[in-house]
Structures are given as C-alpha cells and as structure tokens.
C-alpha positions in Angstrom: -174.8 -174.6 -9.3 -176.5 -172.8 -6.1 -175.2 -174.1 -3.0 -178.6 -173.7 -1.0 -180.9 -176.6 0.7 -183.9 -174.8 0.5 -186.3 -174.2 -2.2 -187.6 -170.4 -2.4 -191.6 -171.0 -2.6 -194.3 -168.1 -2.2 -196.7 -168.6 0.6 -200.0 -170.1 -1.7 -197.2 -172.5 -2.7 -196.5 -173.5 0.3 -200.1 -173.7 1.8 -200.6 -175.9 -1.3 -198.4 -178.0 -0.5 -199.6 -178.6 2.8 -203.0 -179.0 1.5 -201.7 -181.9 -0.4 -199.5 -183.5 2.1 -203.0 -183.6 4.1 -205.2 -184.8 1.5 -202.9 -187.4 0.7 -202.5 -188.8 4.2 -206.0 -188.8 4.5 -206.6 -190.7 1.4 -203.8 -193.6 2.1 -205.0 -197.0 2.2 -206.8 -198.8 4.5 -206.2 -201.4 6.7 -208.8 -204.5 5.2 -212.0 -205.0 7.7 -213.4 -208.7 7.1 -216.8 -207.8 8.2 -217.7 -204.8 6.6 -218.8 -205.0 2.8 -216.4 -204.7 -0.4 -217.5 -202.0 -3.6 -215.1 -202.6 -6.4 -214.7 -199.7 -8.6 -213.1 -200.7 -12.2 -212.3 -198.7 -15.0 -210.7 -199.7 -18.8 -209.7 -197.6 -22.1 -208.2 -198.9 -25.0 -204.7 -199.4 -23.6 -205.0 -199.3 -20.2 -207.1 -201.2 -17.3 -207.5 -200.4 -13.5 -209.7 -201.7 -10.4 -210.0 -200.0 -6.5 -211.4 -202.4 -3.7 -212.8 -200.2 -1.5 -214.5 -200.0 2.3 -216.2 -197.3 3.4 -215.4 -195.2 0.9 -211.7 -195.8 1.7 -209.3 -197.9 -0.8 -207.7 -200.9 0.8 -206.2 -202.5 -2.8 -205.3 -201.0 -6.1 -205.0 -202.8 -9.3 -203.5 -201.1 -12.6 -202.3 -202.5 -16.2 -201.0 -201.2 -18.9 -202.3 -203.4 -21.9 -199.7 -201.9 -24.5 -197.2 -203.6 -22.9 -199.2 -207.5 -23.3 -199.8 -208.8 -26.4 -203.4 -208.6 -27.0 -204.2 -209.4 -30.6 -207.1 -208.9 -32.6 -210.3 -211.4 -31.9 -213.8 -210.8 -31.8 -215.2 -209.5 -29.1 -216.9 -206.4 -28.4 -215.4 -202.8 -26.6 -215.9 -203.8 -22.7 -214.7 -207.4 -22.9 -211.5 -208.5 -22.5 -210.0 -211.4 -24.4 -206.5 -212.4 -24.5 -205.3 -214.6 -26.7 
C-alpha cells in the first residue's frame, strides 16, 4: 500500500472538482419562506417515485421511494395512479 495523503489529480480534474463543490453549494436546500408560493415537482417510473417542494426555483424538501422494496400487488388501475393494496 502507498503511504501518501494526497491524491495525484491533473489540473481539469481538479477545476472539476471545484466546479462541482460550487454547484453543489449553490444548489443545497433552502431555508422554507411561508409567504412566498410552493411548485411541487413529482416524478414516478415503474419501481421508483420522487417529489421536490420547491421556492423560487430552490428545493426546500425532497421526497424519494423505492417501490420494489413495498409490496404493491397487482389491481386495476391505470400507469400514473398509485394504488396500494
């Protein structure tokens, strides 16, 4: 085993890095503003389900499920609903 503490990166991996570190703390959630309106965003696929509550443009909640792991059997109701049973 190498007995270093740094990591040899090339300068466009570096600047990427960067990058990200900054888009990231740009993108953190927000702190909730009771009087300014709400846009929920949701999205669903077969196994999976996921919502963003959003201000400004900014998320202040997230919401994510993975529907594999619930038992969801088979009833009838169309693609886009959700039924549980």
């Amino acid at each position: 085993m190498i007995a270093t503490k740094e990591f040899p990166l090339c300068e466009a991996a570096v600047q990427a890095l960067k990058t990200l570190k900054q888009d990231l703390t740009s993108a953190a959630l927000k702190v909730i503003d009771e009087k300014l309106p709400f846009v929920l965003e949701a999205d669903a696929s077969d196994n999976a389900i996921s919502a963003t509550l959003n201000q400004e443009g900014r998320p202040v909640a997230f919401f994510s499920k993975n529907l594999e792991q619930m038992r969801v059997t088979s009833v009838k109701c169309g693609k886009g609903s959700l039924c549980y049973c």
